[in-house]
C-alpha positions in Angstrom: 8.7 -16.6 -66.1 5.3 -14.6 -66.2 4.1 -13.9 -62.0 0.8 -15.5 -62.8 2.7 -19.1 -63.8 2.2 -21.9 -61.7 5.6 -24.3 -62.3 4.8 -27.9 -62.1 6.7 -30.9 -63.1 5.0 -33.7 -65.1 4.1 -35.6 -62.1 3.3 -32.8 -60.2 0.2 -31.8 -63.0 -0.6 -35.8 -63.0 -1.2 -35.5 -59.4 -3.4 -32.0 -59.8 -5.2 -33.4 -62.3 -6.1 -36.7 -60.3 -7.3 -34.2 -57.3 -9.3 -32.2 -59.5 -11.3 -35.0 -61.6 -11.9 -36.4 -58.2 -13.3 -33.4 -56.7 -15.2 -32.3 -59.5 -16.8 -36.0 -60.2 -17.0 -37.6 -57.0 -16.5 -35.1 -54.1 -18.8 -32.3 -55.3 -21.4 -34.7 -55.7 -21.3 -36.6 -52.7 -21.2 -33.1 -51.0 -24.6 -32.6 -53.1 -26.4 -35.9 -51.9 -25.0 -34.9 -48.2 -26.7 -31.3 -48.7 -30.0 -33.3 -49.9 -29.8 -35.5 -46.9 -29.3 -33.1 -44.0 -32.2 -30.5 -45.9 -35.0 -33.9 -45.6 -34.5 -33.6 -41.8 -36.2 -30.6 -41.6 -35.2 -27.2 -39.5 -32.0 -26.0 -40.9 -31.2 -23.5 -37.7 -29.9 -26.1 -35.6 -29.1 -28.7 -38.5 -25.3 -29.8 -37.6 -25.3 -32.0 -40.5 -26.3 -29.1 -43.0 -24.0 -26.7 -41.0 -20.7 -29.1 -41.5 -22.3 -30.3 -45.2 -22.1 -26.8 -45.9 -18.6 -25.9 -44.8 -17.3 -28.7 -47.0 -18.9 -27.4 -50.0 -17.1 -23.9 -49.0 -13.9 -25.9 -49.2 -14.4 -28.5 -51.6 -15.8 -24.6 -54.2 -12.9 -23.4 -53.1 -10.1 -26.0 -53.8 -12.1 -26.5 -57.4 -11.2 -22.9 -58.0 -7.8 -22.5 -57.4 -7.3 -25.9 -59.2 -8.7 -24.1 -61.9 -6.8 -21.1 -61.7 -3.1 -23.9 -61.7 -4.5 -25.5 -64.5 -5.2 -22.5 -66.8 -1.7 -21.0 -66.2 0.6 -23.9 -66.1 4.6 -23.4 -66.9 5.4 -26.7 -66.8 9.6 -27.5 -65.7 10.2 -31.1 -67.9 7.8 -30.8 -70.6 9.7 -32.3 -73.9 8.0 -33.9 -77.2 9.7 -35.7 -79.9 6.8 -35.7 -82.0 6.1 -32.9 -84.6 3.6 -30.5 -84.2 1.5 -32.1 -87.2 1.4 -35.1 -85.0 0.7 -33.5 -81.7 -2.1 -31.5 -83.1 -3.4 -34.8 -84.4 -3.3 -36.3 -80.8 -4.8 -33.8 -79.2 -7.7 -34.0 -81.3 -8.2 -37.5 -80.6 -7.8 -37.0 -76.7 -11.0 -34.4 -77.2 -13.0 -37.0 -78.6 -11.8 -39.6 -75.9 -12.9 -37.1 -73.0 -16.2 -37.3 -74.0 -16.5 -40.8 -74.0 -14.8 -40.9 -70.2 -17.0 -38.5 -69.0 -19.7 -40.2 -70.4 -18.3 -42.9 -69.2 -18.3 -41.5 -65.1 -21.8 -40.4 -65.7 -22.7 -43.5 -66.5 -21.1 -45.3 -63.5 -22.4 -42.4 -61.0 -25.4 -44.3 -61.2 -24.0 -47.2 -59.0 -23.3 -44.6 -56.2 -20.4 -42.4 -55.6 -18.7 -44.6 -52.9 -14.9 -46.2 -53.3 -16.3 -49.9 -53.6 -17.6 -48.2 -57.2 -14.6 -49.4 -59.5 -16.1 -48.6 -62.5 -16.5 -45.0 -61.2 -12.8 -44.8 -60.2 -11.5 -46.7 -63.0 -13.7 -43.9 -65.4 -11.7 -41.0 -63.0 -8.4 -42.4 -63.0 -9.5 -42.5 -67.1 -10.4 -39.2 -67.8 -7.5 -37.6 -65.2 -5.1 -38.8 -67.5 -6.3 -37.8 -70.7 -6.7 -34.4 -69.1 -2.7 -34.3 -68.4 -2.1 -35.1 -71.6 -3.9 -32.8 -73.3 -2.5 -30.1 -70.7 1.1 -31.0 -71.8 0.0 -31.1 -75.4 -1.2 -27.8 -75.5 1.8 -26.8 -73.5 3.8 -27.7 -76.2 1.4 -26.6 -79.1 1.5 -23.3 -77.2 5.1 -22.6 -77.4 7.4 -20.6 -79.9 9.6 -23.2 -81.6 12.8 -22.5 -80.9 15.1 -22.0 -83.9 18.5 -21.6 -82.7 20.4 -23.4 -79.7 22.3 -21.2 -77.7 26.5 -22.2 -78.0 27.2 -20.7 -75.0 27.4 -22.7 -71.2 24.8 -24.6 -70.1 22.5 -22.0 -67.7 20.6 -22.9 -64.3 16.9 -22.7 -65.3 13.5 -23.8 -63.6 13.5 -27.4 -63.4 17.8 -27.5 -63.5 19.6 -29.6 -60.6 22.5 -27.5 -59.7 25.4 -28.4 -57.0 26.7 -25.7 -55.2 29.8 -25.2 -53.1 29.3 -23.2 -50.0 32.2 -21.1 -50.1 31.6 -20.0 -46.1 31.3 -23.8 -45.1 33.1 -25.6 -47.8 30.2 -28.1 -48.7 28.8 -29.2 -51.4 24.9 -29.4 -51.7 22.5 -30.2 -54.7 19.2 -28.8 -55.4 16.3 -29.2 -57.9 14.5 -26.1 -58.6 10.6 -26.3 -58.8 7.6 -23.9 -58.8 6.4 -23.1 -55.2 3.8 -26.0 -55.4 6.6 -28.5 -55.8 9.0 -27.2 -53.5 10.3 -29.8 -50.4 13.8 -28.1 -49.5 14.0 -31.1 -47.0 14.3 -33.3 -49.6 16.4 -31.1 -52.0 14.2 -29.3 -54.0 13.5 -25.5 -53.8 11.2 -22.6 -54.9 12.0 -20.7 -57.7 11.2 -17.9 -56.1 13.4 -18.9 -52.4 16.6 -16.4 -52.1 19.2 -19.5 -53.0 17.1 -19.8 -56.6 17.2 -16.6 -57.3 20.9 -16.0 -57.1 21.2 -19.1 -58.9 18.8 -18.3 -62.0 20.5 -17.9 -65.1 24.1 -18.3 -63.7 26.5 -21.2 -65.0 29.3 -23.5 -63.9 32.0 -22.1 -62.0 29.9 -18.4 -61.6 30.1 -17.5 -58.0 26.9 -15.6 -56.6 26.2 -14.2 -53.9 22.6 -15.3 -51.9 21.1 -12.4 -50.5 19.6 -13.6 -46.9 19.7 -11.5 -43.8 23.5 -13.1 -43.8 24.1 -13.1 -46.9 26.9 -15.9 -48.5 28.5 -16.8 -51.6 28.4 -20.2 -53.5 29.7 -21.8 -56.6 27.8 -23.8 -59.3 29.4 -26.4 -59.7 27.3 -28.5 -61.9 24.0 -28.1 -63.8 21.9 -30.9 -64.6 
């Protein structure tokens, strides 16, 4: 995988895509009307409420950024399609047209004030964040070189594979799921891509044993590959 990916499960762009509507359509704009109110009080030196109004806009400019930056160079784990491309092609057209009408749509609601008790606001959101993921995973797909020929041989440990190890050293067994950096939780059993044990794994297949370079470093078998 390219270094300038960002690996994301399904749900894991559904959930960057719900962040990023909301701080582009609600958040910005409330930071806006925040700005406007703290400026009508006058003197800005000593303005606190400018002063913290203006560090959110920092953050919120800067979270809208490197949403953006995810966004534009998605690898995404679990992306599959049963649809041809004919098909896909003509979705994704629709889902252009339909973005206009939901952001239309959020304009339109704005206008009843940015607050949560808005439900047409957040129903117009929730709308439009999940057109947006599914035109991400449609031009995913669109993107991608059509892949001829299977491969005959064992299956491999890939990005997105849950693989169960045996620790040679200890004797246990142990399953992981391997996710982009965004994704990873190793509490609950799902690693980085780029973590030492992924590594090692990557590519391997059942019954290979690898070793995981560490500052102690120890061997494990795959022992299944989901």
């Amino acid at each position: 995988m390219e270094e300038n990916k960002v690996a994301l499960t399904i749900e894991g762009l559904k959930k960057l895509e719900n962040d990023y509507i909301r701080l582009l359509h609600i958040e910005r704009y409330q930071n806006i009307e925040e700005l406007k109110a703290a400026r009508a009080q006058g003197d800005l030196s000593e303005n606190a409420d400018y002063d913290a109004a203006r560090d959110q806009q920092g953050r919120i400019e800067a979270t809208i950024k490197q949403y953006d930056y995810m966004l534009s160079n998605l690898e995404l784990i679990d992306a599959k399609e049963t649809k041809s491309k004919d098909k896909l092609q003509e979705e994704l057209d629709n889902l252009k047209e339909e973005r206009i009408v939901k952001t239309e749509a959020i304009t339109e609601a704005k206008k009843d004030g940015l607050g949560k008790e808005n439900e047409a606001l957040n129903e117009a959101v929730d709308g439009l964040a999940q057109v947006e993921t599914r035109i991400k995973i449609i031009e995913y797909l669109l993107s991608k070189t059509t892949e001829t020929t299977k491969s005959r041989g064992r299956k491999a440990v890939k990005l997105g594979s849950t693989v169960t190890i045996l620790t040679l050293d200890e004797n246990e067994l142990e399953t992981y799921t391997i996710v982009g950096t965004v994704e990873a939780d190793p509490l609950n059993g799902k690693i980085s891509n780029e973590s030492p044990l992924a590594n090692a794994l990557m590519d391997r297949k059942i019954d290979d044993v690898v070793t995981v370079m560490v500052q102690h470093p120890y061997k494990v078998k795959i022992k299944e590959i989901n």
